[in-house]
DSSP file (Angstrom, degrees, kcal/mol; ACC not computed):
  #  RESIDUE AA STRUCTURE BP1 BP2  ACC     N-H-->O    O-->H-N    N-H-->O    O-->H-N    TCO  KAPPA ALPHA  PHI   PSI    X-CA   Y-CA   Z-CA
    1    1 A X              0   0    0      0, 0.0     2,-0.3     0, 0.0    38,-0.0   0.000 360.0 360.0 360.0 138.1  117.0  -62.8  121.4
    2    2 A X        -     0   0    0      3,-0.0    37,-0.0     0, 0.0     0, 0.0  -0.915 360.0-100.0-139.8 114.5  116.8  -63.5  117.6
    3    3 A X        -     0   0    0     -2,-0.3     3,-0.2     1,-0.1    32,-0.0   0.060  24.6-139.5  26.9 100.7  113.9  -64.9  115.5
    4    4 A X  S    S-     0   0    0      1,-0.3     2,-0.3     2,-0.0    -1,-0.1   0.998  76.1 -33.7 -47.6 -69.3  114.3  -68.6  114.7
    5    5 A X  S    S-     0   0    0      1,-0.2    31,-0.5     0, 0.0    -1,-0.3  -0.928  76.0 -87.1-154.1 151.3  113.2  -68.2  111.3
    6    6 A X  B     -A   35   0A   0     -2,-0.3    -1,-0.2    -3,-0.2    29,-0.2   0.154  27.5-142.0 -32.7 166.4  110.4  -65.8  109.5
    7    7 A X  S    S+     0   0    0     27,-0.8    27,-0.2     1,-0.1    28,-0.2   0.725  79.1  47.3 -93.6 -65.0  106.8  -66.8  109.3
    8    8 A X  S    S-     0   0    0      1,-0.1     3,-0.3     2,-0.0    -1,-0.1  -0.248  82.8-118.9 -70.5 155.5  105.9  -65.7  106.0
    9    9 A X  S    S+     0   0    0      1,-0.2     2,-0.7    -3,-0.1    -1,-0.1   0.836 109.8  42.6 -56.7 -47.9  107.7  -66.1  102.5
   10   10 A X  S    S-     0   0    0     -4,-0.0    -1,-0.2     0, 0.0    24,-0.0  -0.644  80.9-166.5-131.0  88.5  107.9  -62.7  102.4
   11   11 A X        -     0   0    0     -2,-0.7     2,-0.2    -3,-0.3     3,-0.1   0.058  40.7 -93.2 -59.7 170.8  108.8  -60.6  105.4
   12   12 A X        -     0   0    0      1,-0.1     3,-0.1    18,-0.1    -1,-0.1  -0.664  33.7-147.5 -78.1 156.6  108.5  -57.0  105.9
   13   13 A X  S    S+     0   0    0      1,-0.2     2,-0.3    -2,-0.2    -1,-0.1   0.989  85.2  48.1 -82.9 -84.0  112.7  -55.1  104.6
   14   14 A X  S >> S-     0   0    0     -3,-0.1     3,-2.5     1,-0.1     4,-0.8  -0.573  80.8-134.6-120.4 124.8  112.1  -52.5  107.4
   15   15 A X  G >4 S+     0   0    0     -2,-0.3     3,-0.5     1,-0.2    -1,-0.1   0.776 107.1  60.4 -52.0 -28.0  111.1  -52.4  110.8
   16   16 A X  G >4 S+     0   0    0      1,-0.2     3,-1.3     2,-0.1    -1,-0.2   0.853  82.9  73.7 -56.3 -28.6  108.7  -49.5  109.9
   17   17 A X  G <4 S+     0   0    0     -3,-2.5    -1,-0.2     1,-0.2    -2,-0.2   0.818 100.7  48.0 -68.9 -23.0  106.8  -51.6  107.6
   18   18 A X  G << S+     0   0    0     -4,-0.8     9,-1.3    -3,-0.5     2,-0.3   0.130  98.6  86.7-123.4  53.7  105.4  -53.2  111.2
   19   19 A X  B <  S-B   26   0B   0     -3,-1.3     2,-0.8     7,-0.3     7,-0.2  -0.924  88.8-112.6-119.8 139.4  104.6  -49.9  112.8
   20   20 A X     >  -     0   0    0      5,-3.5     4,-1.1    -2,-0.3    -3,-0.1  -0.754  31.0-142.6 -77.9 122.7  101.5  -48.0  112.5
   21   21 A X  T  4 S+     0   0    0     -2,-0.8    -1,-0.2     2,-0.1     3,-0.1   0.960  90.1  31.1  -5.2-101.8  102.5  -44.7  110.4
   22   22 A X  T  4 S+     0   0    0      1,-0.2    -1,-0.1    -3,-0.1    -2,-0.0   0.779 128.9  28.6 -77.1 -26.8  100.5  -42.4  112.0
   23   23 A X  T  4 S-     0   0    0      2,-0.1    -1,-0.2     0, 0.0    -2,-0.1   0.462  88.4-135.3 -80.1   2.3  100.1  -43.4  115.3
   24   24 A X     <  +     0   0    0     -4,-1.1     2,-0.3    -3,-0.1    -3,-0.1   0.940  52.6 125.3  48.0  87.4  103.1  -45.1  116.0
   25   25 A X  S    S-     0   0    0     22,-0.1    -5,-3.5    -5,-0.0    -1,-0.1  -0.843  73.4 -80.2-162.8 149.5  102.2  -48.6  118.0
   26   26 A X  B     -B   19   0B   0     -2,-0.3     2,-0.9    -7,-0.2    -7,-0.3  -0.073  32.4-139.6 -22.3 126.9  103.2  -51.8  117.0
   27   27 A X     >  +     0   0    0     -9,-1.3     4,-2.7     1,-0.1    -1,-0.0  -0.944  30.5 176.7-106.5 111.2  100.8  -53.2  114.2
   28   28 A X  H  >>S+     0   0    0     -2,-0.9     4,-1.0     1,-0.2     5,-1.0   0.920  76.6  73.1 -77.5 -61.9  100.7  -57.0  116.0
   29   29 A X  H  >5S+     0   0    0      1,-0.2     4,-1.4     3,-0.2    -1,-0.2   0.768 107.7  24.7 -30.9 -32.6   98.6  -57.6  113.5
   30   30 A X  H  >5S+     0   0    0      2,-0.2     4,-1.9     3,-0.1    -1,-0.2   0.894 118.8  60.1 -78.9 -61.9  101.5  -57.6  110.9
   31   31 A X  H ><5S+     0   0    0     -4,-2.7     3,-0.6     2,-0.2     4,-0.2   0.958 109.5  46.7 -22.2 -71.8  104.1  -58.5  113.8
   32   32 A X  H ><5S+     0   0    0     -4,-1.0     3,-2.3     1,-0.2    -2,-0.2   0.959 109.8  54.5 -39.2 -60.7  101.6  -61.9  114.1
   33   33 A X  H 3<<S+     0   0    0     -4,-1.4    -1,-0.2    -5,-1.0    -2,-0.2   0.820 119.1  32.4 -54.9 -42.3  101.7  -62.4  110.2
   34   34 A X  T << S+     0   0    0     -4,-1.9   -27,-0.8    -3,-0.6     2,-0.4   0.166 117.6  50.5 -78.9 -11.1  105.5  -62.5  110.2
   35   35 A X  B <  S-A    6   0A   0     -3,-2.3    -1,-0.1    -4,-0.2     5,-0.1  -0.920  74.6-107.2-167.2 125.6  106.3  -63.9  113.2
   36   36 A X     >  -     0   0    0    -31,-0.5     4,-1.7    -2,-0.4     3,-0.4   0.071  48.9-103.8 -21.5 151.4  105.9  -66.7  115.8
   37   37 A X  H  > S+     0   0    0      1,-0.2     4,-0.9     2,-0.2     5,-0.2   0.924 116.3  44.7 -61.5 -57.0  104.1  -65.9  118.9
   38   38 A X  H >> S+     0   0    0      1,-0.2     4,-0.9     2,-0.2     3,-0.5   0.869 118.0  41.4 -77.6  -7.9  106.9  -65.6  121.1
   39   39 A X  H 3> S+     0   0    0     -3,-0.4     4,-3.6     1,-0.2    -1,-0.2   0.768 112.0  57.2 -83.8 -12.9  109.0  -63.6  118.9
   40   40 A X  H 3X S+     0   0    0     -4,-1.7     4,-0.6     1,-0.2    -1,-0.2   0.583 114.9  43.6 -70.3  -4.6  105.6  -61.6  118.0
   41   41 A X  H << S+     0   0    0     -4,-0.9    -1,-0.2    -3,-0.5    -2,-0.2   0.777 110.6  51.2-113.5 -39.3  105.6  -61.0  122.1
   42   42 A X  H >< S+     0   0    0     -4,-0.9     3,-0.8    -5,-0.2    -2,-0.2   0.762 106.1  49.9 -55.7 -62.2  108.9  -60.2  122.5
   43   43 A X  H >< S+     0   0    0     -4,-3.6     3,-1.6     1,-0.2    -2,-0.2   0.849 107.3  60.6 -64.1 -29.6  108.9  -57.5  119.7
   44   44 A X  T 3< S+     0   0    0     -4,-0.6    -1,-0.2     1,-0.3    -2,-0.2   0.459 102.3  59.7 -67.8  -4.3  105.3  -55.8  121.7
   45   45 A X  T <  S+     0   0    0     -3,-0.8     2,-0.8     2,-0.1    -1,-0.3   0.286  87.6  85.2-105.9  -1.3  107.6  -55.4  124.7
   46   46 A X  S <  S-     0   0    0     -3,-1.6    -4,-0.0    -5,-0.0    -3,-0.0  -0.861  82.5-117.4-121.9 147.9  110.0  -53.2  123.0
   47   47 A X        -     0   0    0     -2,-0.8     2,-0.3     1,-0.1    -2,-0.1  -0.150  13.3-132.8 -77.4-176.6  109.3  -49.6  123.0
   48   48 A X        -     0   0    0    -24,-0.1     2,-0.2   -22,-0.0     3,-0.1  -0.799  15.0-140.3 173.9 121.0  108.5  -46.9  119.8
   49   49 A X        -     0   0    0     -2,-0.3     4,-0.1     1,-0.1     3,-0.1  -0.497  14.3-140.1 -83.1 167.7  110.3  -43.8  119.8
   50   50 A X  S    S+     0   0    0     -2,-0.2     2,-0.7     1,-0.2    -1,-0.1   0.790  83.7  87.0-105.4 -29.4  107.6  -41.2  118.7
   51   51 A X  S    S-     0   0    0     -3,-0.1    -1,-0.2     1,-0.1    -2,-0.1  -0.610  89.3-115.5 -50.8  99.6  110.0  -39.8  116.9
   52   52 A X        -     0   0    0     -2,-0.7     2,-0.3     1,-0.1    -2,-0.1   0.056  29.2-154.0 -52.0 145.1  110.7  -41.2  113.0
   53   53 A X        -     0   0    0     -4,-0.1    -1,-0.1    -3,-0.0     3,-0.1  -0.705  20.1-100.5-102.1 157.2  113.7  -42.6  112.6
   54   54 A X        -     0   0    0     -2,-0.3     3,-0.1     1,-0.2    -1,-0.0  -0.575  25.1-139.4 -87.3 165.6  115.8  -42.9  109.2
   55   55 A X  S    S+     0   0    0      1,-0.1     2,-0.5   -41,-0.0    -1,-0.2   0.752  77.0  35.2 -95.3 -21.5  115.5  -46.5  107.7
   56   56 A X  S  > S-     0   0    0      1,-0.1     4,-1.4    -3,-0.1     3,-0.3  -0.882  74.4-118.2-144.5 174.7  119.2  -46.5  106.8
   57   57 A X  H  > S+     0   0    0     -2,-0.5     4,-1.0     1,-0.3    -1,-0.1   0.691 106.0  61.5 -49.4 -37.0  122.3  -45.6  107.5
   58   58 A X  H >> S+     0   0    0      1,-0.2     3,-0.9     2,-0.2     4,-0.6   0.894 107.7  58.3 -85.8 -49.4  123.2  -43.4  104.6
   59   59 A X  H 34 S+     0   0    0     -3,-0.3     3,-0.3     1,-0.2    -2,-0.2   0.736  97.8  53.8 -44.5 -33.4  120.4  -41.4  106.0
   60   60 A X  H 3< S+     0   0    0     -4,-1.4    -1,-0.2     1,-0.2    -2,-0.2   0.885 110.5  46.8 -27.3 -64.7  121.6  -40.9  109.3
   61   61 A X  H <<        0   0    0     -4,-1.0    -2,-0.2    -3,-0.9    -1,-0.2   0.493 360.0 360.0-101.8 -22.9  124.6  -39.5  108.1
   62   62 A X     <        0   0    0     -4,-0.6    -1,-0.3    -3,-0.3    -3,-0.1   0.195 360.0 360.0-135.3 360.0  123.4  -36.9  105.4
C-alpha cells in the first residue's frame, strides 16, 4: 500500500517523528495531521518494535 499523496505541506522526514518517544505508540494524532484517514488506519495497524531503531542507513552499519 503506498500513500496517494501527503496531507500537509510539510510532512514528518522520519518515521520516528510520528512515534511517541517515550512510550513508543503511534501518535495518530500526527499520523491524522499528515495523512488521509485510510492511510492514517493503515499505518495504526502496523506494529512498533520497542526497541529504537537507527533512522538511517549509515547508522546501521557503524
Amino acid at each position: 500500500m503506498t500513500p496517494l499523496c501527503p496531507r500537509s505541506n510539510d510532512p514528518p522526514m522520519f518515521v520516528s517523528d510520528l512515534i511517541h518517544a517515550a512510550t513508543r505508540p503511534w501518535n495518530m494524532e500526527v499520523v491524522r495531521e499528515h495523512m488521509y484517514e485510510m492511510d492514517a488506519e493503515a499505518v495504526a495497524n502496523i506494529p512498533i518494535s520497542h526497541v529504537a531503531q537507527p533512522e538511517r542507513m549509515e547508522e546501521a552499519l557503524s
